[in-house]
Backbone atoms as SQL, in Angstrom:
CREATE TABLE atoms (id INTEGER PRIMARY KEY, chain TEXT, resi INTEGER, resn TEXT, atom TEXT, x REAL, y REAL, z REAL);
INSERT INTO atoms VALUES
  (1, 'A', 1, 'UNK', 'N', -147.387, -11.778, 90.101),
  (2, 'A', 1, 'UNK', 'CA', -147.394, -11.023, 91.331),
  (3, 'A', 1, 'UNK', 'C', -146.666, -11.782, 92.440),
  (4, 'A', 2, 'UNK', 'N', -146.910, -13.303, 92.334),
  (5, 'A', 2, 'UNK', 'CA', -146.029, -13.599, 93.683),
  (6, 'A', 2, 'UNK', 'C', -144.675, -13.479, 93.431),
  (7, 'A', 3, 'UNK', 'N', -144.161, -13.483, 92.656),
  (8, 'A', 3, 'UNK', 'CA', -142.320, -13.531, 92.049),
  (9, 'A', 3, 'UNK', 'C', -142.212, -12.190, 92.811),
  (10, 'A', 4, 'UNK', 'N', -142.815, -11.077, 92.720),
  (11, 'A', 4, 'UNK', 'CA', -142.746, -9.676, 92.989),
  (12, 'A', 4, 'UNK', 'C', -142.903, -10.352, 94.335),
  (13, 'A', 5, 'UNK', 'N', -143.735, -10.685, 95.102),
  (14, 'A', 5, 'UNK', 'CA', -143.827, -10.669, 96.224),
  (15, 'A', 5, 'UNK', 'C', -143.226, -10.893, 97.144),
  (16, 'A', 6, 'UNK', 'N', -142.168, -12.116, 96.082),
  (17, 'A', 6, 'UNK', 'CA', -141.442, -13.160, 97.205),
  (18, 'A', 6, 'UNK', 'C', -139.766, -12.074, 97.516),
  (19, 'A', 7, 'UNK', 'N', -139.796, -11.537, 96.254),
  (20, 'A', 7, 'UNK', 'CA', -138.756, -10.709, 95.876),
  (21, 'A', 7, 'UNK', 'C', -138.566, -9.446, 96.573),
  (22, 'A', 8, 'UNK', 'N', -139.636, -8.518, 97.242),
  (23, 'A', 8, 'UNK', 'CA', -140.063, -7.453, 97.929),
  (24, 'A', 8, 'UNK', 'C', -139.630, -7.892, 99.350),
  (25, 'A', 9, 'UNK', 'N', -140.462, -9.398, 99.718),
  (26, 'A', 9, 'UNK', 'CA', -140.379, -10.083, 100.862),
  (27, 'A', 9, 'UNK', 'C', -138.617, -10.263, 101.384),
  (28, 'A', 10, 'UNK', 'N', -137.847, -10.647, 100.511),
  (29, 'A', 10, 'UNK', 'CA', -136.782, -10.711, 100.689),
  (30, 'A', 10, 'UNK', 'C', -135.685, -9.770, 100.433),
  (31, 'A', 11, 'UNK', 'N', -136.341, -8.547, 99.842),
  (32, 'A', 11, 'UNK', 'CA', -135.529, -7.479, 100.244),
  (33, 'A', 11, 'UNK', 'C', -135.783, -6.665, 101.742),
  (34, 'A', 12, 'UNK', 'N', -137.528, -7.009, 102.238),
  (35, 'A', 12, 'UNK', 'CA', -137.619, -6.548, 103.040),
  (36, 'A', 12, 'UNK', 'C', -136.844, -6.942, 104.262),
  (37, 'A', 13, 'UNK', 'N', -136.766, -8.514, 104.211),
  (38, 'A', 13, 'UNK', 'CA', -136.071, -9.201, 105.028),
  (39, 'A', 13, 'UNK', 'C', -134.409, -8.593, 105.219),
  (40, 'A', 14, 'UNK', 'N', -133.901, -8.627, 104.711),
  (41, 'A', 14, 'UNK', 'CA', -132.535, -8.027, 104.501),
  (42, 'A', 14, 'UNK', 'C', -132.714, -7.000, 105.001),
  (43, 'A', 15, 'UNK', 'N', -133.491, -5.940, 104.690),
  (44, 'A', 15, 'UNK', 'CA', -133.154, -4.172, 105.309),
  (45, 'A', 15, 'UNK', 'C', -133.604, -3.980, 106.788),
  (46, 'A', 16, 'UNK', 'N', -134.748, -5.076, 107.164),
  (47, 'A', 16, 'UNK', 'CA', -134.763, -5.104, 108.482),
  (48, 'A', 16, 'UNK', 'C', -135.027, -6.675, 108.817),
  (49, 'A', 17, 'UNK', 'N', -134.042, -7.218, 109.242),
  (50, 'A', 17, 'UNK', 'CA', -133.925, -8.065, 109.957),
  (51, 'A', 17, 'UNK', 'C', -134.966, -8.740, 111.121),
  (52, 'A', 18, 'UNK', 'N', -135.240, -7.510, 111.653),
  (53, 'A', 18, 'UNK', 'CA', -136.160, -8.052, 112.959),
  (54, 'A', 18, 'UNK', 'C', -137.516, -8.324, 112.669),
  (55, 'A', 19, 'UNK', 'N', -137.937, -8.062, 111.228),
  (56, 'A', 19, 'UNK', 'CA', -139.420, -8.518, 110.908),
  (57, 'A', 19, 'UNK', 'C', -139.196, -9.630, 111.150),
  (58, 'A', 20, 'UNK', 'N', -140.712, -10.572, 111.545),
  (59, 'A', 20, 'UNK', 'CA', -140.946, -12.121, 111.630),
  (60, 'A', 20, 'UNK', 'C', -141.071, -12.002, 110.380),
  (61, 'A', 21, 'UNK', 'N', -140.845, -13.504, 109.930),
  (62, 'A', 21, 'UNK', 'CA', -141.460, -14.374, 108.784),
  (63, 'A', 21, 'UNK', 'C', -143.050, -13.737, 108.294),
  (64, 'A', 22, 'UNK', 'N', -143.721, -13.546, 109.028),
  (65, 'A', 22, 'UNK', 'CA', -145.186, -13.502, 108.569),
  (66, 'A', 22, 'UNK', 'C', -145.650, -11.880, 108.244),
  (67, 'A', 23, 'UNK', 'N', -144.867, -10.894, 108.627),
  (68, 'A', 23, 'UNK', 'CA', -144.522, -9.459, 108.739),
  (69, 'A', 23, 'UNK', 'C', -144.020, -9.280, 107.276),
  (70, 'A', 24, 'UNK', 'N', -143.049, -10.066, 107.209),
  (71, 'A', 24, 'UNK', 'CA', -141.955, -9.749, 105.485),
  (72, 'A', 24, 'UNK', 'C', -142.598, -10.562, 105.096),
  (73, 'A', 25, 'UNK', 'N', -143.658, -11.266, 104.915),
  (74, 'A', 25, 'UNK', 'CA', -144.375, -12.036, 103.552),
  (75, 'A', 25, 'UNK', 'C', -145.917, -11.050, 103.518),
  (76, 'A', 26, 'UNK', 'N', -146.368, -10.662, 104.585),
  (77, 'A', 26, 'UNK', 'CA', -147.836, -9.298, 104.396),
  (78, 'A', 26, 'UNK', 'C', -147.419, -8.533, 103.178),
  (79, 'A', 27, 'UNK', 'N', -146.006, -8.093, 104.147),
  (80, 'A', 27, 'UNK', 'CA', -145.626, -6.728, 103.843),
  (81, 'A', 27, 'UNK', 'C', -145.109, -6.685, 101.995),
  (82, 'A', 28, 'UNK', 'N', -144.585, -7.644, 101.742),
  (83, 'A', 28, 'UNK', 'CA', -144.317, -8.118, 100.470),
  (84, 'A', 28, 'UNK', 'C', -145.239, -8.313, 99.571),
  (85, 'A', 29, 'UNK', 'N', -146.659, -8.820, 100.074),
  (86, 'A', 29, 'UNK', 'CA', -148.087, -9.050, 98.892),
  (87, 'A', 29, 'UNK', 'C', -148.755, -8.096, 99.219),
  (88, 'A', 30, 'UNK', 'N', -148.705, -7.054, 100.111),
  (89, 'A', 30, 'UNK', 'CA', -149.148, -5.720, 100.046),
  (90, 'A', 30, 'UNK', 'C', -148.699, -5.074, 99.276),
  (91, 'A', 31, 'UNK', 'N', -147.459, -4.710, 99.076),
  (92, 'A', 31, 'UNK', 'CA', -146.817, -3.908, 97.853),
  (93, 'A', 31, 'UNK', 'C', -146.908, -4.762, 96.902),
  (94, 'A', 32, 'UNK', 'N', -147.003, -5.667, 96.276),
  (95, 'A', 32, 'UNK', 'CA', -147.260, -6.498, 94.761),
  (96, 'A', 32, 'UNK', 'C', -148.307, -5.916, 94.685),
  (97, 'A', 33, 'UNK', 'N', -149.324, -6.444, 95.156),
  (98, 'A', 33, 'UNK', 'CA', -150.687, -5.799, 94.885),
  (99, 'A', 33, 'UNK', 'C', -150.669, -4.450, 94.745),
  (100, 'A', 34, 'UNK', 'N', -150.128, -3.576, 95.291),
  (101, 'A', 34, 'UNK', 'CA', -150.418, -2.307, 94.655),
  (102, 'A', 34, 'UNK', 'C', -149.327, -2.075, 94.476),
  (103, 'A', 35, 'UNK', 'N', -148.567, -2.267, 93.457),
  (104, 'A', 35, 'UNK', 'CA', -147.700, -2.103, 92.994),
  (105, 'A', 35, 'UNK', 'C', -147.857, -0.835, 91.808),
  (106, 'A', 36, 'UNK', 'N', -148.865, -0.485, 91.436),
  (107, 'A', 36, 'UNK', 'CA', -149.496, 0.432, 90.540),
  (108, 'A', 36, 'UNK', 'C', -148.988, 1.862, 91.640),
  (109, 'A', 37, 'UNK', 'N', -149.552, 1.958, 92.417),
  (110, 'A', 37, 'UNK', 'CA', -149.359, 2.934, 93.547),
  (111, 'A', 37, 'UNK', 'C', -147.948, 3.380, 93.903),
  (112, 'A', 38, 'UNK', 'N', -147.434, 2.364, 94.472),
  (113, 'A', 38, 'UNK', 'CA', -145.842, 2.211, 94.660),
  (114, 'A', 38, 'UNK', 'C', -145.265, 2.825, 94.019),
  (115, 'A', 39, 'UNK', 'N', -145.287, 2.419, 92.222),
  (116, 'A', 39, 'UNK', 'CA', -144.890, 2.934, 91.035),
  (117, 'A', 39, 'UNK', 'C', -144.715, 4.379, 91.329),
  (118, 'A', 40, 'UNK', 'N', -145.776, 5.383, 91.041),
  (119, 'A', 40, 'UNK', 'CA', -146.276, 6.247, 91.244),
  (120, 'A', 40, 'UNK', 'C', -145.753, 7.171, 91.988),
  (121, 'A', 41, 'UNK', 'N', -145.423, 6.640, 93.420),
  (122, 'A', 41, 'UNK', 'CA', -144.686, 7.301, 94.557),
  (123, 'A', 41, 'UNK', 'C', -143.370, 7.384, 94.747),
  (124, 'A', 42, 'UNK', 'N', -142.471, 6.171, 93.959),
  (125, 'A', 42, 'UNK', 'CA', -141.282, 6.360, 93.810),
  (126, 'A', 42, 'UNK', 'C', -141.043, 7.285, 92.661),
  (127, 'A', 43, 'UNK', 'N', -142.164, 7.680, 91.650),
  (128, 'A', 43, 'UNK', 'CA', -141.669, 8.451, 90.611),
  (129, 'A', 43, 'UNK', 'C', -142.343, 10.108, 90.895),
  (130, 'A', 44, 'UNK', 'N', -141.691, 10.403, 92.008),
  (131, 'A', 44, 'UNK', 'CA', -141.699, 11.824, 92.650),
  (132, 'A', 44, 'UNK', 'C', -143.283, 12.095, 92.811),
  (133, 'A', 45, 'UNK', 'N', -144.492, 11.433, 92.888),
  (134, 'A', 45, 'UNK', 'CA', -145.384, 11.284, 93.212),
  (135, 'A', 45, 'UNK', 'C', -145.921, 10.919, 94.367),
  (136, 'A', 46, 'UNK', 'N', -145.344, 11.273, 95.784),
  (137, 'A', 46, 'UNK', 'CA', -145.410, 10.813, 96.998),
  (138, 'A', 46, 'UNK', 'C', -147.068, 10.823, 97.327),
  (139, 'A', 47, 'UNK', 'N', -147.644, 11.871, 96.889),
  (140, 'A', 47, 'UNK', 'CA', -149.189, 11.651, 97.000),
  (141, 'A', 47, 'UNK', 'C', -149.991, 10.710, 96.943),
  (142, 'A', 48, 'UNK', 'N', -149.701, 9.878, 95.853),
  (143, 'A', 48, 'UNK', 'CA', -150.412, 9.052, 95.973),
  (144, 'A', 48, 'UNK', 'C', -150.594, 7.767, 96.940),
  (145, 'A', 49, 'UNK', 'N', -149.786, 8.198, 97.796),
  (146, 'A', 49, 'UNK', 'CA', -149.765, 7.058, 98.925),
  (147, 'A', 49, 'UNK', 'C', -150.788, 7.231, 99.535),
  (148, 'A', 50, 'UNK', 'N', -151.852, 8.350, 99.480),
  (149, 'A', 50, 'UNK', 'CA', -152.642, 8.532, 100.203),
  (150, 'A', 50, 'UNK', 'C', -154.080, 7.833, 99.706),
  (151, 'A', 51, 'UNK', 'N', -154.045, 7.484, 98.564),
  (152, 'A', 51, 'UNK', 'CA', -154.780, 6.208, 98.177),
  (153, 'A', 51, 'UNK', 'C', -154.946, 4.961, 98.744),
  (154, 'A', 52, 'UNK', 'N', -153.830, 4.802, 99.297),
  (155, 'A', 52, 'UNK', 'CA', -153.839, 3.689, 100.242),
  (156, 'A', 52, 'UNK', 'C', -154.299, 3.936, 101.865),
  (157, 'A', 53, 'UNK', 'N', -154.065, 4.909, 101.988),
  (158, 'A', 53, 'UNK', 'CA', -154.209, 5.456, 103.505),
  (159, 'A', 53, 'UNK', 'C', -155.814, 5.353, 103.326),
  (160, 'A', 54, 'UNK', 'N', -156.450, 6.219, 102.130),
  (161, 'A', 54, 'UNK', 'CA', -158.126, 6.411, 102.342),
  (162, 'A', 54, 'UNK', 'C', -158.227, 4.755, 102.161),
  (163, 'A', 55, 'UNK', 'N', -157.990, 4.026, 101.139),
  (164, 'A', 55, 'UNK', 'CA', -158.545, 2.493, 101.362),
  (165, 'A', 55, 'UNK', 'C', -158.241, 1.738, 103.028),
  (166, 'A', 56, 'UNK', 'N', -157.209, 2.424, 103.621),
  (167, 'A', 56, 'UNK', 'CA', -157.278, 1.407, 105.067),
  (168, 'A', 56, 'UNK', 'C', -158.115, 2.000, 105.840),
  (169, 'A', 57, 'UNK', 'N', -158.511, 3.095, 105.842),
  (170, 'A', 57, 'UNK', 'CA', -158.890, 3.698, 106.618),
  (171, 'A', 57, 'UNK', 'C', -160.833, 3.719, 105.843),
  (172, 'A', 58, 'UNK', 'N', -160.979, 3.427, 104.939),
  (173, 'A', 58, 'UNK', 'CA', -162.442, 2.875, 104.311),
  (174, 'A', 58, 'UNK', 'C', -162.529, 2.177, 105.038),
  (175, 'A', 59, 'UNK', 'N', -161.634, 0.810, 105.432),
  (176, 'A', 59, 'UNK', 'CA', -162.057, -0.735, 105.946),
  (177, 'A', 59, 'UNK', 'C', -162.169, -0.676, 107.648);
């Protein structure tokens, strides 16, 4: 998961620039970790993003 992470992190970095350091490394082990989900939504399954929405919104 961190290889994914670091890898996400540094694409994120590239597409937007203006994230801090600590923004593109969240944002990078947030999507590793649910990377199951992600999956899902890029494969014409946009719904399921809302799995994530009810878990932030649980906490």
């Amino acid at each position: 998961m961190l290889e994914l992470a670091e890898l996400l992190a540094e694409v994120l970095k590239k597409a937007v620039p203006s994230l801090s350091e600590q923004q593109v490394e969240d944002a990078g082990i947030y999507m590793a970790k649910n990377r199951d989900v992600f999956a899902k939504a890029f494969k014409s399954q946009p719904d399921a993003l809302s799995e994530l929405l009810a878990d932030t919104a649980a906490e």
